[in-house]
Chimera marker file (.cmm) of the C-alpha trace (Angstrom):
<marker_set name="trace">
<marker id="1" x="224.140" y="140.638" z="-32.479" r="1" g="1" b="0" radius="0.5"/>
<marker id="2" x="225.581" y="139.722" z="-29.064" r="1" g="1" b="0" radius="0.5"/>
<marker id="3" x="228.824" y="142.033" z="-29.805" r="1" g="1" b="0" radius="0.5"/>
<marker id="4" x="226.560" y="145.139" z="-30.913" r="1" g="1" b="0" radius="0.5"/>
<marker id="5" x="224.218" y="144.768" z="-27.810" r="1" g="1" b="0" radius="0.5"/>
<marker id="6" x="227.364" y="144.281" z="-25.603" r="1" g="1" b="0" radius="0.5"/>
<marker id="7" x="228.887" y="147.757" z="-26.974" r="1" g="1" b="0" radius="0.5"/>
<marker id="8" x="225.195" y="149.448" z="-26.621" r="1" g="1" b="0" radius="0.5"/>
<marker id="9" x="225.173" y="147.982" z="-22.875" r="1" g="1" b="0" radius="0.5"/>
<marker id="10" x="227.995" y="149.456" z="-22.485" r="1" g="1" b="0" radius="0.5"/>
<marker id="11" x="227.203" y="153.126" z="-23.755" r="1" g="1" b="0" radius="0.5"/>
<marker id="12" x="225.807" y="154.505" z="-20.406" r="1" g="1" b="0" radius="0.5"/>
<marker id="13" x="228.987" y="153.493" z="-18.218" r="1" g="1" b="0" radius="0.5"/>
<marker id="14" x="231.365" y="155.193" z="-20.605" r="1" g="1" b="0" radius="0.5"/>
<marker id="15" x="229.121" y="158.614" z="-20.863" r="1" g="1" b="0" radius="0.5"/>
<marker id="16" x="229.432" y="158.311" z="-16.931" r="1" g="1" b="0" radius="0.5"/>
<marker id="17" x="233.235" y="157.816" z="-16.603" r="1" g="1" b="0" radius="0.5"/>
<marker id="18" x="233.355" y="160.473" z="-19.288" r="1" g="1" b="0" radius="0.5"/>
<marker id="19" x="231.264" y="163.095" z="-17.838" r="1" g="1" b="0" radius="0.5"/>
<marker id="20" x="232.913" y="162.405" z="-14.188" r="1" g="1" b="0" radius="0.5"/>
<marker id="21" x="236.952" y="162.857" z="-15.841" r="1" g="1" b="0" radius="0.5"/>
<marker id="22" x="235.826" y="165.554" z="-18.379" r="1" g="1" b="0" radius="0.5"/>
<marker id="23" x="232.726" y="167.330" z="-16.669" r="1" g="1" b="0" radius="0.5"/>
<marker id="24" x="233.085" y="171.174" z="-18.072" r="1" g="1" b="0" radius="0.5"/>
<marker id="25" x="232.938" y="169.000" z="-21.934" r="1" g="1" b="0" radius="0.5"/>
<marker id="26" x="230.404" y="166.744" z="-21.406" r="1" g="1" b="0" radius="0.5"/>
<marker id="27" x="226.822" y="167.572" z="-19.858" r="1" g="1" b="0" radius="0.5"/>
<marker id="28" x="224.789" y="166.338" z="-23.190" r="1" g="1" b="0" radius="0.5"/>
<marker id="29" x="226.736" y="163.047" z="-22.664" r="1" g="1" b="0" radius="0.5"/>
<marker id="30" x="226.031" y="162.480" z="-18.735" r="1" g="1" b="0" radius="0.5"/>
<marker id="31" x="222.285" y="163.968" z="-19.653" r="1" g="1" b="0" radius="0.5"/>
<marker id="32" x="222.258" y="160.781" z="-22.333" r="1" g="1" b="0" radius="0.5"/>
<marker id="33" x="223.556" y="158.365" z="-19.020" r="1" g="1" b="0" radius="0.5"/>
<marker id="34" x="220.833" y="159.698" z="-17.118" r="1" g="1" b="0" radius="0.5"/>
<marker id="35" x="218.656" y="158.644" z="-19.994" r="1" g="1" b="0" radius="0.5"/>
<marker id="36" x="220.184" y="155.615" z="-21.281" r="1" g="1" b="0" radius="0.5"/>
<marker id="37" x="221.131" y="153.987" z="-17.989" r="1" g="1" b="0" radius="0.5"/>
<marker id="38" x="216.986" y="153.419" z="-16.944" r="1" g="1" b="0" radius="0.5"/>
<marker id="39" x="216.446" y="151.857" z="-20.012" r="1" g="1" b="0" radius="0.5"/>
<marker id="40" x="219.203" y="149.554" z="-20.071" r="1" g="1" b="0" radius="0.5"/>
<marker id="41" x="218.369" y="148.569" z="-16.148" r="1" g="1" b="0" radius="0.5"/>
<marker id="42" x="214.320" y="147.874" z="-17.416" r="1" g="1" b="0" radius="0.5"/>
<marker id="43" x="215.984" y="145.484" z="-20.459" r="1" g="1" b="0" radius="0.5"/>
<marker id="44" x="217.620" y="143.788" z="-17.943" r="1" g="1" b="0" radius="0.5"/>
<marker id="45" x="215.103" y="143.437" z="-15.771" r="1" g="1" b="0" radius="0.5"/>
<marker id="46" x="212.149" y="141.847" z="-18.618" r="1" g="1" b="0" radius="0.5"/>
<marker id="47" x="215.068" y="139.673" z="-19.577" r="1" g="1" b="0" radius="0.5"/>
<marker id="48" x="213.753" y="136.002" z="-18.542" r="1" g="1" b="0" radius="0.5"/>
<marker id="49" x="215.718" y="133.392" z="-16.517" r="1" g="1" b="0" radius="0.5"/>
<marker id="50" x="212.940" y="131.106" z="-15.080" r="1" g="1" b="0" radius="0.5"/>
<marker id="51" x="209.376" y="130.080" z="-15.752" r="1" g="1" b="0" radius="0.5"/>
<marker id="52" x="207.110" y="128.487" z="-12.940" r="1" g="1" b="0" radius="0.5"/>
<marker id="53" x="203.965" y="127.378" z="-13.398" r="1" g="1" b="0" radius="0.5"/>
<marker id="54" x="200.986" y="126.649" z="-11.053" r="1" g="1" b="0" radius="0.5"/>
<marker id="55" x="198.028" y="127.767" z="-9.372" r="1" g="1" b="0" radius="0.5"/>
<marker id="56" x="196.216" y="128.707" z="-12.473" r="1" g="1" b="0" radius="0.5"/>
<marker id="57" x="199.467" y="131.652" z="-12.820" r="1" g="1" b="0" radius="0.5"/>
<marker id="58" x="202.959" y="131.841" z="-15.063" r="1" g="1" b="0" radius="0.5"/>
<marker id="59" x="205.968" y="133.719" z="-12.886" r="1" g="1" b="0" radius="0.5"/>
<marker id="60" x="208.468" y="135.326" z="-15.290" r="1" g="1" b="0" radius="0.5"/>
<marker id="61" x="211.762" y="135.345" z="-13.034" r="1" g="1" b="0" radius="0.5"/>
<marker id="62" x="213.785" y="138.293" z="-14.904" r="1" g="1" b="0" radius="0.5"/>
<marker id="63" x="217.186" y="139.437" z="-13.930" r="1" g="1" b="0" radius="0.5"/>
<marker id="64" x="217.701" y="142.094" z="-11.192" r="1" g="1" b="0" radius="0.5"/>
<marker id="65" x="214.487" y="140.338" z="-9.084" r="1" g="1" b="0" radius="0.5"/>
<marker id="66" x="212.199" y="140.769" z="-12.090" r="1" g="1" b="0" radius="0.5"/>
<marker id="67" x="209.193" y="139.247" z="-11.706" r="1" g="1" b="0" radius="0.5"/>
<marker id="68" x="206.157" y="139.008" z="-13.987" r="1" g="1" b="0" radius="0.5"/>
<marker id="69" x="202.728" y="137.070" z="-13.041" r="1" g="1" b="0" radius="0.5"/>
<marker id="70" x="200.087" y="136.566" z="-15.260" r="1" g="1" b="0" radius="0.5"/>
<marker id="71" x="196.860" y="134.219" z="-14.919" r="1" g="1" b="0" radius="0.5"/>
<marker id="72" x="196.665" y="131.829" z="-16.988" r="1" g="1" b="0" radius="0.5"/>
<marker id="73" x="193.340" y="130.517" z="-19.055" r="1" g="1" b="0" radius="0.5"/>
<marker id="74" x="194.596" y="127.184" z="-20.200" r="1" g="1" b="0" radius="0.5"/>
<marker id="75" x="195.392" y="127.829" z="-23.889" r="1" g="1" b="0" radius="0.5"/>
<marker id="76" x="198.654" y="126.963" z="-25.117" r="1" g="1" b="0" radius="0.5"/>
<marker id="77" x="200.458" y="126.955" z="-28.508" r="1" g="1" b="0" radius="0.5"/>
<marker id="78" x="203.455" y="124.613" z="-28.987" r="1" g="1" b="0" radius="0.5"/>
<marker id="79" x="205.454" y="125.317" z="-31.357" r="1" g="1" b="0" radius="0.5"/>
<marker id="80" x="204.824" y="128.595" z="-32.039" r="1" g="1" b="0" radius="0.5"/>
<marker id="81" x="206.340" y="131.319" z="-34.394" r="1" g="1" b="0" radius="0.5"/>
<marker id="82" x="208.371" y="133.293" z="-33.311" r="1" g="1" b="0" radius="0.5"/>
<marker id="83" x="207.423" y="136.967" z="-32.568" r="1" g="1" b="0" radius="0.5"/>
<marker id="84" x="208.283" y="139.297" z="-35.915" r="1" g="1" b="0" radius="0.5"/>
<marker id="85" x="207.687" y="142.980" z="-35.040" r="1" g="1" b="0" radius="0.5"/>
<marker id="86" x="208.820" y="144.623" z="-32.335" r="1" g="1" b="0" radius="0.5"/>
<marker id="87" x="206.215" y="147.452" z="-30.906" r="1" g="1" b="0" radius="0.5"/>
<marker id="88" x="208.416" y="148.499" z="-27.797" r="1" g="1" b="0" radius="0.5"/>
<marker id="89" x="210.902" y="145.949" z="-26.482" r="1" g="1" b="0" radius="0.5"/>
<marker id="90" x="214.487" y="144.659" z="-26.196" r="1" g="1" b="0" radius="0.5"/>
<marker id="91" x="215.854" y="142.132" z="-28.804" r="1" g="1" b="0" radius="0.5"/>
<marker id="92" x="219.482" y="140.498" z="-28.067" r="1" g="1" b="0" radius="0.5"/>
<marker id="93" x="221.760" y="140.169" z="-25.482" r="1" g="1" b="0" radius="0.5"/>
<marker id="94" x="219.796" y="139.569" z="-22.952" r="1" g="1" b="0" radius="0.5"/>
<marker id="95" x="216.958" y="137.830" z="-24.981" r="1" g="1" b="0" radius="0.5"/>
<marker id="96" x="213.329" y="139.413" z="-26.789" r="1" g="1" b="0" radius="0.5"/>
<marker id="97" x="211.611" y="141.084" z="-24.350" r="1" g="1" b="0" radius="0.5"/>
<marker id="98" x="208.512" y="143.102" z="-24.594" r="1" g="1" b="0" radius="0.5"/>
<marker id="99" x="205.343" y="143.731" z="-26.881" r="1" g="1" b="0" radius="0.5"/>
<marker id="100" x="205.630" y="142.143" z="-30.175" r="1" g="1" b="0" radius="0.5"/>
<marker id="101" x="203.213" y="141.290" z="-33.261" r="1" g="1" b="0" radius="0.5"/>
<marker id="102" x="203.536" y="138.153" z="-34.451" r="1" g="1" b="0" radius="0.5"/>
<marker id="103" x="203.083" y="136.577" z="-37.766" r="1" g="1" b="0" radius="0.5"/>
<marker id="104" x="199.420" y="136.630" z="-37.805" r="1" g="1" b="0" radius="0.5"/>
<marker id="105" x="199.021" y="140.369" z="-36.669" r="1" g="1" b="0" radius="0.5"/>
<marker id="106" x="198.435" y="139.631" z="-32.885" r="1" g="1" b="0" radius="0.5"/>
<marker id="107" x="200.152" y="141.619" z="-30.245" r="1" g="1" b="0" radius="0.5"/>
<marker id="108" x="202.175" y="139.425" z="-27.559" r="1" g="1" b="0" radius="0.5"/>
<marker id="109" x="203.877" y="139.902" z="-24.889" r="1" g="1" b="0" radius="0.5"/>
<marker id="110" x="207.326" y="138.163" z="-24.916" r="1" g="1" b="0" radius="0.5"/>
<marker id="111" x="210.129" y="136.764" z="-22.291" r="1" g="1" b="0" radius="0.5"/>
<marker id="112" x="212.314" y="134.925" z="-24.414" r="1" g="1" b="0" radius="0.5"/>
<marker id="113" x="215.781" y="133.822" z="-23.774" r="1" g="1" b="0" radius="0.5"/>
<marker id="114" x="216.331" y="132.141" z="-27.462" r="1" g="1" b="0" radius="0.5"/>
<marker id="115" x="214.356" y="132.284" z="-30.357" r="1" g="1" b="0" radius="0.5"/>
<marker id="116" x="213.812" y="128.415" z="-30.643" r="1" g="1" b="0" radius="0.5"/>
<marker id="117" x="211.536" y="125.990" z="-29.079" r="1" g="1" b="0" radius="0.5"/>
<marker id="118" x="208.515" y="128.439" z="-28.477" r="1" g="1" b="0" radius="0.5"/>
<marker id="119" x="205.344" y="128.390" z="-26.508" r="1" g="1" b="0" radius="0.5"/>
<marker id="120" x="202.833" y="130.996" z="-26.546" r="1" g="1" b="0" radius="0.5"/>
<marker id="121" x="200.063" y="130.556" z="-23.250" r="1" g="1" b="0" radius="0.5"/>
<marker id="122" x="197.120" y="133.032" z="-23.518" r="1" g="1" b="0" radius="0.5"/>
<marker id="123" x="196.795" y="134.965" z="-19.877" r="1" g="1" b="0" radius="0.5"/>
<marker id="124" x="194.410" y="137.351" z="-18.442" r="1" g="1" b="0" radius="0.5"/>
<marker id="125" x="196.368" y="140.163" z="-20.225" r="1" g="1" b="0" radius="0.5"/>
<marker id="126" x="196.544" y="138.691" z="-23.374" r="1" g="1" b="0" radius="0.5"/>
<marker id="127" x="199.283" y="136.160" z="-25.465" r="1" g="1" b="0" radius="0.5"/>
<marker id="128" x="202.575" y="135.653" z="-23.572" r="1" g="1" b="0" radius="0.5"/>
<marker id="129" x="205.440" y="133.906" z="-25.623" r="1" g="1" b="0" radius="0.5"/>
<marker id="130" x="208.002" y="132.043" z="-23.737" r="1" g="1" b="0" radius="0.5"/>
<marker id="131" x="211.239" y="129.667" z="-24.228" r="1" g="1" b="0" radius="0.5"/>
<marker id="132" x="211.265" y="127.433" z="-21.325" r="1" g="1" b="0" radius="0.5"/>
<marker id="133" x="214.032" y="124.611" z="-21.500" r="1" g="1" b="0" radius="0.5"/>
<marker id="134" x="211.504" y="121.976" z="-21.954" r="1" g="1" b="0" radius="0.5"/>
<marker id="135" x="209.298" y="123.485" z="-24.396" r="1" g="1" b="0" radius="0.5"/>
<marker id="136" x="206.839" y="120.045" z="-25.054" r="1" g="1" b="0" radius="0.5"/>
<marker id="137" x="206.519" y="119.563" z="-20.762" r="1" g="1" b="0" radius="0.5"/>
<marker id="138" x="205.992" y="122.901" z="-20.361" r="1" g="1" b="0" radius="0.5"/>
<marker id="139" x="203.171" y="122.913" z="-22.919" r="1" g="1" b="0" radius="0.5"/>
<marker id="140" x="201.174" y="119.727" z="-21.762" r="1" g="1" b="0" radius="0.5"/>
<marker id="141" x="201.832" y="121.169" z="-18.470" r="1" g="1" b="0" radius="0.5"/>
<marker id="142" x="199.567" y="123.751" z="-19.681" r="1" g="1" b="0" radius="0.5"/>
<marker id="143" x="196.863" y="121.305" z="-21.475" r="1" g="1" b="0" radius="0.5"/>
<marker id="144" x="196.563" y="118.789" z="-18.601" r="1" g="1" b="0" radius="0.5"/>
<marker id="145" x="195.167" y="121.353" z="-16.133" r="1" g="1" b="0" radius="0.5"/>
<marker id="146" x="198.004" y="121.039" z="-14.087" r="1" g="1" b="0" radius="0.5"/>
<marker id="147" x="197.866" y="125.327" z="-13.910" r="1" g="1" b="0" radius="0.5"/>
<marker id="148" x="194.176" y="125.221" z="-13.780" r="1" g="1" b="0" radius="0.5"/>
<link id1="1" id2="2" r="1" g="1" b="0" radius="0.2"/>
<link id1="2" id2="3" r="1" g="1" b="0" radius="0.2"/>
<link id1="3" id2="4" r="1" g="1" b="0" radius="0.2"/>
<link id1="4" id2="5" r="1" g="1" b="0" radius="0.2"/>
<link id1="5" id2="6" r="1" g="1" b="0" radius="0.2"/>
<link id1="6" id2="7" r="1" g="1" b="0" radius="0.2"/>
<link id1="7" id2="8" r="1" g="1" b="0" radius="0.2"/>
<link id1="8" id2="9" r="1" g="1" b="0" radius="0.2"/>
<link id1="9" id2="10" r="1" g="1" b="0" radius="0.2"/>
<link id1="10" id2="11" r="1" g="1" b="0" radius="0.2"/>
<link id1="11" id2="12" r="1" g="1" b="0" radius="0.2"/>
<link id1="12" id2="13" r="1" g="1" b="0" radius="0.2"/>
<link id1="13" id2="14" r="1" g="1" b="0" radius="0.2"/>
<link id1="14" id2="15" r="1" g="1" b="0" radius="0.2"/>
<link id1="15" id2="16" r="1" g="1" b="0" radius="0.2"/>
<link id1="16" id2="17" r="1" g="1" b="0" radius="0.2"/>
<link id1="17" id2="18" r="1" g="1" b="0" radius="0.2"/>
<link id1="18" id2="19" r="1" g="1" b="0" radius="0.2"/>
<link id1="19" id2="20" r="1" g="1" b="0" radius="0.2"/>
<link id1="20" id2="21" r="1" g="1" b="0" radius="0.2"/>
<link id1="21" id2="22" r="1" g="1" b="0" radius="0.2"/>
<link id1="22" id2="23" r="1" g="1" b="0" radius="0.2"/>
<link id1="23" id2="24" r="1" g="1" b="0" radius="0.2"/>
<link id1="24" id2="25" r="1" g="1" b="0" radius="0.2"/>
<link id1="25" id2="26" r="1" g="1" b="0" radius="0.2"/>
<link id1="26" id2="27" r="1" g="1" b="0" radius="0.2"/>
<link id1="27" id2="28" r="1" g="1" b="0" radius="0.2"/>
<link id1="28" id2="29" r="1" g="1" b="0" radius="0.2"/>
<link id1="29" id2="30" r="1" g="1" b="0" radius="0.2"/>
<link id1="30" id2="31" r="1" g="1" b="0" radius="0.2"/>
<link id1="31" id2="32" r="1" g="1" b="0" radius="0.2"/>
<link id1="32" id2="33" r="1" g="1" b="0" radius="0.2"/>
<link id1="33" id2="34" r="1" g="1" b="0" radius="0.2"/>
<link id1="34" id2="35" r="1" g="1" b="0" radius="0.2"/>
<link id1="35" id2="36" r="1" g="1" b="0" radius="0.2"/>
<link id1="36" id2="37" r="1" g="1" b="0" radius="0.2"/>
<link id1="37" id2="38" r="1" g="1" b="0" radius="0.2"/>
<link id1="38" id2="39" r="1" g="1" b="0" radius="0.2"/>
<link id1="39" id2="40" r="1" g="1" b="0" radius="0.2"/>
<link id1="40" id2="41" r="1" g="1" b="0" radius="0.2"/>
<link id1="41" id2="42" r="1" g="1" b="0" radius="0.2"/>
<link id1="42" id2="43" r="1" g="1" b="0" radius="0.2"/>
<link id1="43" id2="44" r="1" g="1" b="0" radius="0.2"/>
<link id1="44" id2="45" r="1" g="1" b="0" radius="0.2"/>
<link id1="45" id2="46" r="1" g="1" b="0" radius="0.2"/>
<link id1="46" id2="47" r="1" g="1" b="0" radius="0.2"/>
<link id1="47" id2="48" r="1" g="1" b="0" radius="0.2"/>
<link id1="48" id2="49" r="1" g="1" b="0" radius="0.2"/>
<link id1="49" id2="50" r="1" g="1" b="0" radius="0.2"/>
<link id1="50" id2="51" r="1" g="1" b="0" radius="0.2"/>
<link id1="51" id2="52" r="1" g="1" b="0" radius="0.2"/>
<link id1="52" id2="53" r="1" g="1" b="0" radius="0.2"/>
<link id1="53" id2="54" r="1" g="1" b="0" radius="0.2"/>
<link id1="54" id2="55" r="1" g="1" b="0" radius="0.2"/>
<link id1="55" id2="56" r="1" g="1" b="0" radius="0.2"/>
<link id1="56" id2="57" r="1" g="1" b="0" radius="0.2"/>
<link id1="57" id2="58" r="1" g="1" b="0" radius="0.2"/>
<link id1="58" id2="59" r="1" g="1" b="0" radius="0.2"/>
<link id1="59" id2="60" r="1" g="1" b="0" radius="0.2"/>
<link id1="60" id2="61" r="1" g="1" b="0" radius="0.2"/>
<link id1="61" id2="62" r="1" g="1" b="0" radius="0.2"/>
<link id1="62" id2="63" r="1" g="1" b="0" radius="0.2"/>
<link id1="63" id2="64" r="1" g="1" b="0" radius="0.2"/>
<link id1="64" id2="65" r="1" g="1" b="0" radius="0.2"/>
<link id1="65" id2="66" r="1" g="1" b="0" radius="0.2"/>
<link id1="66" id2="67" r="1" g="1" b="0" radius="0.2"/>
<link id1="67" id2="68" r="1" g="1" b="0" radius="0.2"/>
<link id1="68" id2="69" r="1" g="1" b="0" radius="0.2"/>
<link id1="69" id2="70" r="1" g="1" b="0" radius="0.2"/>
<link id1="70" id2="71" r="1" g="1" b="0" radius="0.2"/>
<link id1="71" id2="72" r="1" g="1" b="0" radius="0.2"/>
<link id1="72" id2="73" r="1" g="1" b="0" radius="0.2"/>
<link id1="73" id2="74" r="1" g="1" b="0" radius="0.2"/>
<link id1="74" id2="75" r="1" g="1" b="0" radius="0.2"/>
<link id1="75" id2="76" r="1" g="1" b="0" radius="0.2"/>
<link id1="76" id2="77" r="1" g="1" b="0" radius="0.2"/>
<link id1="77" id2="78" r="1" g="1" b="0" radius="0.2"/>
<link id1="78" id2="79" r="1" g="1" b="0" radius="0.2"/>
<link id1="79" id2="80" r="1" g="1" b="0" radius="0.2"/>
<link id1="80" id2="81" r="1" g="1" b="0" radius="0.2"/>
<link id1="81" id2="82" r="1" g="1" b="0" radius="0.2"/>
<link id1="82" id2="83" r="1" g="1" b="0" radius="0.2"/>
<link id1="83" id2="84" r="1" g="1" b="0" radius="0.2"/>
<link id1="84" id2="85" r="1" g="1" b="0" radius="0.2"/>
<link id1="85" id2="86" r="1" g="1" b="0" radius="0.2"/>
<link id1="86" id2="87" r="1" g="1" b="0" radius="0.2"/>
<link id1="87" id2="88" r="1" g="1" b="0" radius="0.2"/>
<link id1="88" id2="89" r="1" g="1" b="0" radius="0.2"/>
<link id1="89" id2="90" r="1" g="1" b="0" radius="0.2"/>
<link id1="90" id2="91" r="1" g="1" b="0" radius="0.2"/>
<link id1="91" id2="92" r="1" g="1" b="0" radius="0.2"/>
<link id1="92" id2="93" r="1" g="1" b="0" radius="0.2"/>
<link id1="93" id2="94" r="1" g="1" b="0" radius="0.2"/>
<link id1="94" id2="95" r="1" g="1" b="0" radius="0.2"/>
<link id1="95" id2="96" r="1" g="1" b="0" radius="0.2"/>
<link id1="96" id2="97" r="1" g="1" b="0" radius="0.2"/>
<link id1="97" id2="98" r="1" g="1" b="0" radius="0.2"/>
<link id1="98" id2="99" r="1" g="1" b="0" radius="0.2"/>
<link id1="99" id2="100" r="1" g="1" b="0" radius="0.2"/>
<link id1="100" id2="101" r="1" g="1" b="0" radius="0.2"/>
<link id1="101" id2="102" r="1" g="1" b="0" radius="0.2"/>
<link id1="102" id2="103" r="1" g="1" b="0" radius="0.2"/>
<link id1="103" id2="104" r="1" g="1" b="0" radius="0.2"/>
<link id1="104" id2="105" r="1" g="1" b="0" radius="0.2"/>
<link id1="105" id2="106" r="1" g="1" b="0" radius="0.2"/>
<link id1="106" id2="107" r="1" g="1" b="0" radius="0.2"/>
<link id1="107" id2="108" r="1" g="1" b="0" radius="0.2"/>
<link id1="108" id2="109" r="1" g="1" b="0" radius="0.2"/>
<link id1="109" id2="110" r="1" g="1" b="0" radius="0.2"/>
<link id1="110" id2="111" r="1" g="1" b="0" radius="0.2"/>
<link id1="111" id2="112" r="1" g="1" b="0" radius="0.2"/>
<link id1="112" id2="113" r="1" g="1" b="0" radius="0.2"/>
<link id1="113" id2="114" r="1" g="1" b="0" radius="0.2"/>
<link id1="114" id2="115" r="1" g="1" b="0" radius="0.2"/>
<link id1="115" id2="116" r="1" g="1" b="0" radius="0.2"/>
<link id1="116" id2="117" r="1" g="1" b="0" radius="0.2"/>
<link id1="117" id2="118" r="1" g="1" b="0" radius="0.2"/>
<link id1="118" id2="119" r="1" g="1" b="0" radius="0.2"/>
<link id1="119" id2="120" r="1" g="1" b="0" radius="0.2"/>
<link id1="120" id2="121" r="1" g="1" b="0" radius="0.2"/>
<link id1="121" id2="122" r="1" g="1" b="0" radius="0.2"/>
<link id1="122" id2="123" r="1" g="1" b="0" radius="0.2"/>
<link id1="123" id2="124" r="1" g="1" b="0" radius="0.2"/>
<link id1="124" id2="125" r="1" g="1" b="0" radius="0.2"/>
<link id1="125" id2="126" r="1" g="1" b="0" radius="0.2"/>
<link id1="126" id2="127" r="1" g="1" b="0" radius="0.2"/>
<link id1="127" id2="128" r="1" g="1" b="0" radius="0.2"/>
<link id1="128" id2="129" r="1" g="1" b="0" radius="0.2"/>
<link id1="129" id2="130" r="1" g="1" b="0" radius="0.2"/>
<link id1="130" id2="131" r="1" g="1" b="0" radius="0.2"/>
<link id1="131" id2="132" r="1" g="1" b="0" radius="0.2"/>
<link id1="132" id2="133" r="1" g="1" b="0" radius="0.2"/>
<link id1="133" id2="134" r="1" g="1" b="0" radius="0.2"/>
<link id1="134" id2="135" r="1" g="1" b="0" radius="0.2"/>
<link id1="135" id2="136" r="1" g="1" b="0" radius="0.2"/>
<link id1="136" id2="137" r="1" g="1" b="0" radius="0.2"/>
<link id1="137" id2="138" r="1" g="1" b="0" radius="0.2"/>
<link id1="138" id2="139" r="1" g="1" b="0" radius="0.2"/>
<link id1="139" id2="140" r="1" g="1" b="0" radius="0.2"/>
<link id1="140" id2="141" r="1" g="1" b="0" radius="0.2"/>
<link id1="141" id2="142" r="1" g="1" b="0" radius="0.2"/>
<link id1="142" id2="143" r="1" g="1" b="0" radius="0.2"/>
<link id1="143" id2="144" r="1" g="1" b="0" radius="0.2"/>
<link id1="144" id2="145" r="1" g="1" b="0" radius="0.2"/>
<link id1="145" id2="146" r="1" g="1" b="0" radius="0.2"/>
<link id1="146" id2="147" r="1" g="1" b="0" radius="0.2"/>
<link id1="147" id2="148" r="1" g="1" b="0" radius="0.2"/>
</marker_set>
């Protein structure tokens, strides 16, 4: 999975050096960098690297100064499944990133670095799954108010 997402990352920067050596042969292919390249920049950018919680909230720190902050209502689900279908989202190099269903039908919002070790905490805009490095702290984190 990693290999394939590191050849689609890289997609956008060959149509570029492509259409700037070869420009009478290639307009659909820097038209497709112009398209691709935004994409790729907001996968990056979901992508998570650090949770904080507190003050009722949970910051997503994404690559590329990402950040995500949601209110939180003090439910928490640990473990949790992991999300199955993507709606519209990026799934694997740089994580699972966002709106999923998961397995009981519910649409969630995820910022997930690896697909183990799961929480799901329900903010104001609905389910948010995470995969913070201490899944179980980060959970009774949640339940003992300390966000509330």
């Amino acid at each position: 999975m990693k290999i394939s997402t590191t050849f689609v990352s890289l997609v956008p920067v060959a149509l570029v050096v492509i259409g700037i050596t070869f420009p009478h042969a290639s307009v659909g292919m820097l038209i497709g960098a112009i398209v691709l390249a935004p994409i790729f920049w907001w996968a990056m950018r979901q992508s998570p690297i650090a949770y904080d919680i507190g003050n009722r909230r949970l910051v997503v720190h994404g690559r590329l100064n990402g950040v995500h902050t949601f209110v939180l209502n003090g439910t928490v689900r640990y473990p949790a499944p992991p999300p199955r279908m993507r709606l519209f989202g990026s799934s694997g190099f740089f994580g699972h990133t966002g709106w999923f269903l998961d397995a009981e039908g519910t649409m969630v919002r995820a910022f997930v670095s690896r697909a183990e070790d799961l929480v799901v905490v329900g903010t104001d805009r609905g389910p948010v799954v995470v995969s913070p490095a201490d899944p179980g702290a980060f959970a009774e984190a949640v339940r003992g108010g300390t966000v509330r």
